[in-house]
C-alpha positions, 0 to 999 in steps of 0.5 A: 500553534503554542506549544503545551508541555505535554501531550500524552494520548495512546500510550505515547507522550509528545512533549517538546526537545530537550539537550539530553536528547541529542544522542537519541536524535541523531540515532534516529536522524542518522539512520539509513532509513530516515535518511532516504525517506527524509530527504532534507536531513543532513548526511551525514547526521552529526551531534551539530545537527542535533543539537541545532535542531533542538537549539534552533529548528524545532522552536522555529516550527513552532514561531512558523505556525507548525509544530514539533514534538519528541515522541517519548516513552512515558515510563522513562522518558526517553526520545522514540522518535519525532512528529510534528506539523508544517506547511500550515496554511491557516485560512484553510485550517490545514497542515501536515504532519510527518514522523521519524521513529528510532530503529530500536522503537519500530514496529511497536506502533510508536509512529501510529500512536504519535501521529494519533495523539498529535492529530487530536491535538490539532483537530481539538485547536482548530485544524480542520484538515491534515496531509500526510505525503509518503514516498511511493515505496515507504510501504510502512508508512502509508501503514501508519498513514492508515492505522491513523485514520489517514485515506489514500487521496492521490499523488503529488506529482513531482511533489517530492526532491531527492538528495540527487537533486530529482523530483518524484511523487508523493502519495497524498494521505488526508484525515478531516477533523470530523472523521470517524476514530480509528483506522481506515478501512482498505479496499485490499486486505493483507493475506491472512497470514501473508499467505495463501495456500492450498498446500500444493501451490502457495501466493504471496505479496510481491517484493522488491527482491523479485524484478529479476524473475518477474522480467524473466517472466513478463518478458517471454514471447508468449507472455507478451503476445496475450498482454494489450498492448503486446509490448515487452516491458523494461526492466526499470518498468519491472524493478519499479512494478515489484518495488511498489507493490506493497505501495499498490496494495495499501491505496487500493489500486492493486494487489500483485502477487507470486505463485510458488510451490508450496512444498519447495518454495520455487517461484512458478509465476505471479498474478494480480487482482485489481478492483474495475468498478469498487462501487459494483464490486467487480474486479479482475485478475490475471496470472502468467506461469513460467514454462516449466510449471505450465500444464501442472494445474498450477495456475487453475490453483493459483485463480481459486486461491485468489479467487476465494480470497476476493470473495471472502476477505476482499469483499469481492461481488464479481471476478472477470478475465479478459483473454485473447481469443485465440489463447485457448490454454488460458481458457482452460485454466478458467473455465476449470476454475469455474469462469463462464464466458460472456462473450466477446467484445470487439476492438476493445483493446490497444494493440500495434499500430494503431490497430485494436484487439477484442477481448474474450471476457470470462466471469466468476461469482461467488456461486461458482467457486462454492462448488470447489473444495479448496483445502487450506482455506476457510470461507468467510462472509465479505465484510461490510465496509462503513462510510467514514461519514457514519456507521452505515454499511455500504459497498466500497468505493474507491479512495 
């Protein structure tokens, strides 16, 4: 690609590196998360470095068919950050594009605005197709990944190397030249204000922070006797679960939450929804208490919180919940919510040994929950989600 001057497009502008520059790279480059999700930094970052990378690397993008850009501000000019294209495979008019803001310019959507402006930039030379691969725990980047307009694809496995020499995933985002603007709609939107809550008991999106709890919970006898397979998970298998739960959000694979006390803050327990069949609309939840909160109403409140938020922001047609047959108190949580049982089916489960367990199938309709009244939240009609190959409302499939 030639390299134009100057690029201004969505209140950035990308224009090539200058030696002035040097201090605002290596902020941005040393700074601890560039460094862990940017693997192939120097570290320590010096003056060196940047000064090589402006001297050297970035023209050497541009001679290799890539290209690299300065994100700077357009009222002083001064470097934001970076972006740039690599990995150009020409006889299919692809490439990849990547980014790193400065600290000080985070959270002002720098990263979204560069990746905006350079993609128009390519698509508009003839690049028909770009990648954008995050770390499965960069939840802020696949943030900026769909702000732009990228759709979750898949993962790349072992596609990424970490400085201690392993190999993990990458989670593939693509964007086609001829994709409609603006960002890509989500199959799991965020809690309206990170948040739900009817003033007793409150949900919110799980954290890194809560693996201790989380394997405290999941861990427990009884919670892994109504699990299938009932096997006890590790606390690696936890610590991973809560580290990328942000991560399943954004792709749509599954929304993870925690249920406190609204009043104290006090973790009682967590639970989940996740999409069965997008096309149908249909999904399923589940939820597990801590001992000293069961018996309290707790987790009845906790599934019509979820509940409502399904049917009304996550568009939502139909909820179920598998049980095993014998857990008569998670029956009743249900059945108080307002699920109706289905029936059961027979084997449909892993369970030890070979064996197979049946699955107690319970299932809730918007109908159903209209009934209840739930203070602090407010009914919304579903959105209706529009192809990105033109305007016309359709049922979301899975990406």
């Amino acid at each position: 690609m030639t390299p134009p001057q100057v690029v201004e497009a969505h209140g950035v502008r990308l224009r090539l590196f200058r030696t002035e520059d040097t201090a605002d790279v290596v902020d941005g480059c040393a700074d601890p998360v560039s460094q862990r999700f940017v693997s192939n930094l120097p570290s320590p970052y010096t003056e060196v470095d940047a000064r090589w990378w402006i001297d050297v690397g970035a023209p050497a993008a541009w001679t290799g068919g890539g290209a690299a850009y300065a994100i700077a501000d357009p009222a002083t000019d001064r470097v934001l950050g970076a972006v740039g294209l690599s990995n150009a495979v020409p006889e299919r008019g692809q490439a990849e594009i990547g980014y790193w803001v400065r600290p000080a310019a985070r959270g002002r959507g720098v990263a979204t605005a560069a990746t905006r402006a350079l993609s128009e930039h390519a698509f508009a030379t003839g690049t028909a197709r770009l990648e954008l691969l995050t770390d499965p725990a960069n939840g802020p980047s696949q943030r900026v990944a769909l702000a732009a307009g990228f759709g979750h694809e898949g993962s790349r496995r072992s596609a990424g190397t970490g400085r201690d020499g392993g190999r993990h995933d990458l989670l593939a985002w693509v964007r086609l030249a001829d994709d409609p603007p603006g960002p890509t709609a989500r199959l799991l939107p965020d809690l309206p204000g990170g948040v739900l809550t009817d003033q007793v008991v409150a949900l919110r999106r799980l954290a890194p922070d809560d693996a201790e709890l989380m394997y405290r919970l999941h861990s427990r006898e009884e919670v892994v006797a109504n699990q299938a397979p009932p096997v006890p998970p590790t606390p690696e298998a936890i610590e991973r679960r809560c580290l990328l739960a942000e991560s399943g959000w954004l792709t749509g694979d599954i929304a993870r939450l925690l249920i406190v006390d609204a009043v104290t803050g006090e973790p009682a327990g967590s639970c989940g929804l996740s999409f069965t069949d997008a096309a149908s609309g249909e999904a399923s939840i589940g939820y597990a208490l801590l001992p000293d909160w069961r018996g309290r109403g707790y987790a009845t409140r906790a599934v019509r919180l979820l509940a409502a938020w399904a049917f009304g922001s996550a568009g939502v047609a139909r909820l179920v919940a598998g049980t095993v047959p014998d857990n008569s108190a998670s029956h009743r949580v249900l059945e108080r919510a307002g699920f109706h049982s289905e029936g059961l089916q027979r084997g449909r489960l892993p369970g030890l040994d070979g064996r197979r367990l049946d699955d107690l199938t319970f299932a809730l309709l918007p109908a159903d929950l209209r009934g209840e009244r739930i203070t602090g939240l407010r009914w919304a009609a579903p959105p209706q989600p529009r192809d990105r190959r033109g305007s016309r409302p359709v049922r979301w499939r899975g990406r």
